[in-house]
TORDOPA-359090 format. One record per residue (C-alpha): residue number from 1; residue in one letter; x, y, z. Coordinates in steps of 0.05 Angstrom, whole numbers, plus 5000, padded with zeros to 4 digits. Layout:
N
{NUM; A; {X; Y; Z}}
...
//
This chain:
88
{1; X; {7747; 9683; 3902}}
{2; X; {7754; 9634; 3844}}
{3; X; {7699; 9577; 3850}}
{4; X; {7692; 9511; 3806}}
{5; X; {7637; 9468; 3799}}
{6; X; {7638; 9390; 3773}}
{7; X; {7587; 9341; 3760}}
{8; X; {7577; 9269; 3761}}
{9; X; {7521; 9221; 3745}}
{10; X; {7511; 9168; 3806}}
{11; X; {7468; 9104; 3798}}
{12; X; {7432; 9067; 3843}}
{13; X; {7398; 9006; 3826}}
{14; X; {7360; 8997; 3891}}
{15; X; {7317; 9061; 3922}}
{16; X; {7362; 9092; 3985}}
{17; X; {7363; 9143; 4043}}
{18; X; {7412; 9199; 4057}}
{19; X; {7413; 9231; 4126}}
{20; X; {7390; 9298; 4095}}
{21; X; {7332; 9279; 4058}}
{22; X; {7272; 9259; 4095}}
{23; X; {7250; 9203; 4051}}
{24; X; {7275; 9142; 4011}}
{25; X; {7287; 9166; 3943}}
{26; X; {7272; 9117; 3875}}
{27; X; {7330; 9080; 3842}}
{28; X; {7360; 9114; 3783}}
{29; X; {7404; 9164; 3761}}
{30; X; {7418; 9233; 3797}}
{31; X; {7462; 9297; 3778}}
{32; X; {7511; 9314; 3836}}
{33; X; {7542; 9381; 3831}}
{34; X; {7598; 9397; 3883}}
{35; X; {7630; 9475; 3881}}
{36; X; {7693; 9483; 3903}}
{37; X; {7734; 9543; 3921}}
{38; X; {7811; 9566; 3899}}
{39; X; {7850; 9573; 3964}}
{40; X; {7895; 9636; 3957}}
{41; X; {7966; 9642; 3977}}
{42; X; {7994; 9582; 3969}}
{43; X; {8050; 9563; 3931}}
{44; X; {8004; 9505; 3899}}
{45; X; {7934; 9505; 3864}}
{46; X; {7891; 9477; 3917}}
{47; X; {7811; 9480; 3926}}
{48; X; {7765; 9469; 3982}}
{49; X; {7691; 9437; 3975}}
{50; X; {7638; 9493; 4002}}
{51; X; {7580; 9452; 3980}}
{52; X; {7555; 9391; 3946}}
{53; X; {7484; 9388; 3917}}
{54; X; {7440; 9324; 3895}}
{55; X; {7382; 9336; 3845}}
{56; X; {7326; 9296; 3860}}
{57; X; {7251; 9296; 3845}}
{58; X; {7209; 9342; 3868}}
{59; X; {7155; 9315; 3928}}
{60; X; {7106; 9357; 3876}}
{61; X; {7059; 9312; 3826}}
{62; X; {7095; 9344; 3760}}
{63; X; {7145; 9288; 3731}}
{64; X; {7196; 9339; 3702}}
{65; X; {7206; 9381; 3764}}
{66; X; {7265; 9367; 3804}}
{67; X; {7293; 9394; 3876}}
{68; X; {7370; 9413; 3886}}
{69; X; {7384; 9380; 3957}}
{70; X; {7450; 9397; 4002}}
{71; X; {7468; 9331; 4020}}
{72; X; {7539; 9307; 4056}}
{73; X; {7590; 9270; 4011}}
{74; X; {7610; 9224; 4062}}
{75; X; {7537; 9204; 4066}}
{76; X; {7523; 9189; 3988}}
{77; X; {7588; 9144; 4002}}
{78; X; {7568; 9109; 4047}}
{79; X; {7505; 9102; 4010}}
{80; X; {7536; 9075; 3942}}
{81; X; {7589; 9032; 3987}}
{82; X; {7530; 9001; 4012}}
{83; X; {7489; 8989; 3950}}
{84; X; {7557; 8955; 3931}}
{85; X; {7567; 8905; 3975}}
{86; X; {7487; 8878; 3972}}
{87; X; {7499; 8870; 3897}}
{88; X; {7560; 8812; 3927}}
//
């Protein structure tokens, strides 16, 4: 199976929630990484999203450590729409 990963950079300006992550997390910049997978047979190039991952920091003291979170795409939009419209 043929799998692809992209990145993007998101920015929030205000600290936020996401459903699976149990407590608000600091404004700023986050890595999202989503992998997606080739679907085979078709007469087209299509993929399918297994997974998308948010890194955020680590609940340890250390500044530099970091935590890769599952988190729901649908969610982190709803998040960023929302952050939009209170900057309005």
């Amino acid at each position: 199976m043929t799998t692809r990963t992209s990145s993007k950079t998101v920015i929030f300006d205000n600290p936020f929630s996401l459903k699976s992550v149990d407590q608000m997390v600091p404004a700023g910049n986050y890595r999202v990484d989503t992998d997606e997978e080739l679907l085979e047979g078709l007469s087209f190039v299509a993929y399918r999203r297994v997974s998308t991952v948010m890194f955020l920091p680590a609940k340890s003291r250390r500044g530099s450590s970091v935590e890769m979170v599952t988190i729901d795409p649908l969610d982190l939009q709803a998040e960023r729409d929302a952050e939009l419209r209170s900057e309005r």
